[in-house]
C-alpha positions as CSV (number, residue, x, y, z in Angstrom):
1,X,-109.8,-41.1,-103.3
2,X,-108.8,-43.9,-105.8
3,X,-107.2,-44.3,-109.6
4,X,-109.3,-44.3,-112.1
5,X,-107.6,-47.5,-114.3
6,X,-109.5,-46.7,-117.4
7,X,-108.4,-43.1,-117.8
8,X,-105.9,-42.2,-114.8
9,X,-108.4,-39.7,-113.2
10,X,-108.6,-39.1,-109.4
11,X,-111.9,-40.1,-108.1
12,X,-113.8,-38.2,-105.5
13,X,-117.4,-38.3,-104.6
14,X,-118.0,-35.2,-107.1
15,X,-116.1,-36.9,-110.2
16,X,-119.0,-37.5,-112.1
17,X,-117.9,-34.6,-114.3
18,X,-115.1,-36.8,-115.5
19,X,-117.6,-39.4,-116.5
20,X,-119.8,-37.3,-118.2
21,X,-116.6,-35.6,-120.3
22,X,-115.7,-38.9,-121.2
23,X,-119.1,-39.9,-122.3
24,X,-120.0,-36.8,-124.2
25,X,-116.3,-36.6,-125.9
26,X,-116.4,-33.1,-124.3
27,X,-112.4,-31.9,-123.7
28,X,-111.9,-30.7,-120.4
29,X,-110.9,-27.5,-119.1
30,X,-106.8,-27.7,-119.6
31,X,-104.9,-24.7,-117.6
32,X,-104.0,-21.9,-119.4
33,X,-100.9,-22.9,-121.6
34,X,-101.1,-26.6,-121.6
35,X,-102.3,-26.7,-125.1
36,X,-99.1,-24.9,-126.5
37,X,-96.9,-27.6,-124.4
38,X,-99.3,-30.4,-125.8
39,X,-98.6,-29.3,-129.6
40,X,-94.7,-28.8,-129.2
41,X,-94.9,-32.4,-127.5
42,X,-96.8,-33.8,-130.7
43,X,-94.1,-32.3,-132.9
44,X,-91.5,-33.6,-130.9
45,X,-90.9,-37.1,-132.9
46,X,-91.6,-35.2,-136.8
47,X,-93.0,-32.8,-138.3
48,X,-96.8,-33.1,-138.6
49,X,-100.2,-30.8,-140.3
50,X,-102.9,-29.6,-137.9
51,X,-105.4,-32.8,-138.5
52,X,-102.9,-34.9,-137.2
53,X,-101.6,-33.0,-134.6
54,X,-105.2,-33.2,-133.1
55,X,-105.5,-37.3,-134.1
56,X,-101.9,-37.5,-132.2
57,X,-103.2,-35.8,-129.1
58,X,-106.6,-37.9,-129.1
59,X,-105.1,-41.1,-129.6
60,X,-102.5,-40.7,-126.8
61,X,-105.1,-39.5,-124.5
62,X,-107.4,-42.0,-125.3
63,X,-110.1,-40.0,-126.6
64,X,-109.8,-37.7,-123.7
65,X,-108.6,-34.1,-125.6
66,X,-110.5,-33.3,-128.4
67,X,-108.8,-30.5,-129.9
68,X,-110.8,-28.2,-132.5
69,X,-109.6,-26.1,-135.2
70,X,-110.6,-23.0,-133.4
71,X,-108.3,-23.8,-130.7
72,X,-105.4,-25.8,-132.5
73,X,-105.0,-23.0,-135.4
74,X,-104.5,-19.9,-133.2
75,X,-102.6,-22.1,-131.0
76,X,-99.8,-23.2,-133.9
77,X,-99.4,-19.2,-134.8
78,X,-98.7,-18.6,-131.4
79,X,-96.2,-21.0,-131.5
80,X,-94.7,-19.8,-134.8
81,X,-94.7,-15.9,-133.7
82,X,-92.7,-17.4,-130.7
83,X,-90.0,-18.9,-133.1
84,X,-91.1,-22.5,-131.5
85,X,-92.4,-24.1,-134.6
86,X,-91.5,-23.3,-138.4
87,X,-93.8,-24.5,-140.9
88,X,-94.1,-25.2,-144.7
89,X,-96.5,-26.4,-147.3
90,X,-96.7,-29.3,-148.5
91,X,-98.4,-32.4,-150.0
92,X,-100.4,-34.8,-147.1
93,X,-101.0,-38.5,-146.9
94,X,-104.1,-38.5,-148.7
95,X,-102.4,-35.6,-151.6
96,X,-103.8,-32.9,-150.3
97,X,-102.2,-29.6,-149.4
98,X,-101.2,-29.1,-146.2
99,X,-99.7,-26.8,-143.5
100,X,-96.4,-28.7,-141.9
101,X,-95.3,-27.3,-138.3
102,X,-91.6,-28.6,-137.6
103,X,-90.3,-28.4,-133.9
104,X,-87.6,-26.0,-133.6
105,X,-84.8,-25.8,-131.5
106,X,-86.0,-23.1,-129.6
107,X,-89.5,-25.1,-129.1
108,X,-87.6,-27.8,-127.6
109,X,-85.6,-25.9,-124.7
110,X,-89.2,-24.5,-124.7
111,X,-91.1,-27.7,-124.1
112,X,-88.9,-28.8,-121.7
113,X,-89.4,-26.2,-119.3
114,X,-93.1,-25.8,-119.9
115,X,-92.9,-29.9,-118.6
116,X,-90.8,-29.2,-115.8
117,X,-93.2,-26.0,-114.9
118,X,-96.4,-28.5,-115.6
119,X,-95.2,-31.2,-113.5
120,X,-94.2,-29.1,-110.9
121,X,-98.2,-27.3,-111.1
122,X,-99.8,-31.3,-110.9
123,X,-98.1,-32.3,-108.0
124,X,-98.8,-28.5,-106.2
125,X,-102.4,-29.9,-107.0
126,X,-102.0,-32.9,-105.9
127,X,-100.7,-32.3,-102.8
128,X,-103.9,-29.5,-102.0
129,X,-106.4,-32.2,-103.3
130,X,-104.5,-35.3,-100.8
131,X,-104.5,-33.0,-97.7
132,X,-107.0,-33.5,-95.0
């Protein structure tokens, strides 16, 4: 099993999925959760609207994750009924109006430990998939 250089993916003799994700711009599966952690992280550095949370998460996963409205929407009010985000209206780059979610301090103790519990879930995988 080797490094894919190009995208950081594990090869096996059945990763031809990953190719075909990568070639259809299809996102792939993400465990339950993992989009909630991957929107606090995108507000981490500023607040941000929805269209450019999902260019944030697509540009720093190289065209991996392609996240659509119907997943990033409900997403963000889950994260605002939690207290995570806070949001306001406002004016966007190209003077439109726009939905801005701010990071709150809450939804960075939270991030944290939904890294720590991520990481911690990879390299359980990891191990399972490297054992003989």
């Amino acid at each position: 099993m080797g490094v894919d250089r190009r995208h950081g993916l594990l090869h096996s003799p059945i990763d031809h999925r990953w190719e075909t994700i990568v070639a259809t711009r299809e996102t792939p599966d993400l465990l339950p959760g993992t989009l909630d952690m991957l929107v606090l992280k995108a507000l981490a550095n500023g607040s941000n609207h929805g269209y450019g949370i999902a260019e944030y998460l697509k540009a720093r996963s190289e065209s991996v994750l392609h996240v659509g409205e119907s997943s990033l929407y409900p997403a963000l009010q889950r994260l605002l009924l939690e207290g995570w985000v806070k949001a306001e209206w406002g004016t966007s780059e190209n003077n439109r109006r726009a939905r801005f979610y701010t990071l709150t301090t809450a939804g960075r103790r939270q991030l944290a430990l939904e890294r720590e519990d991520f990481e911690r879930m990879v390299r359980a995988i990891q191990r399972v998939l490297s054992h003989a």
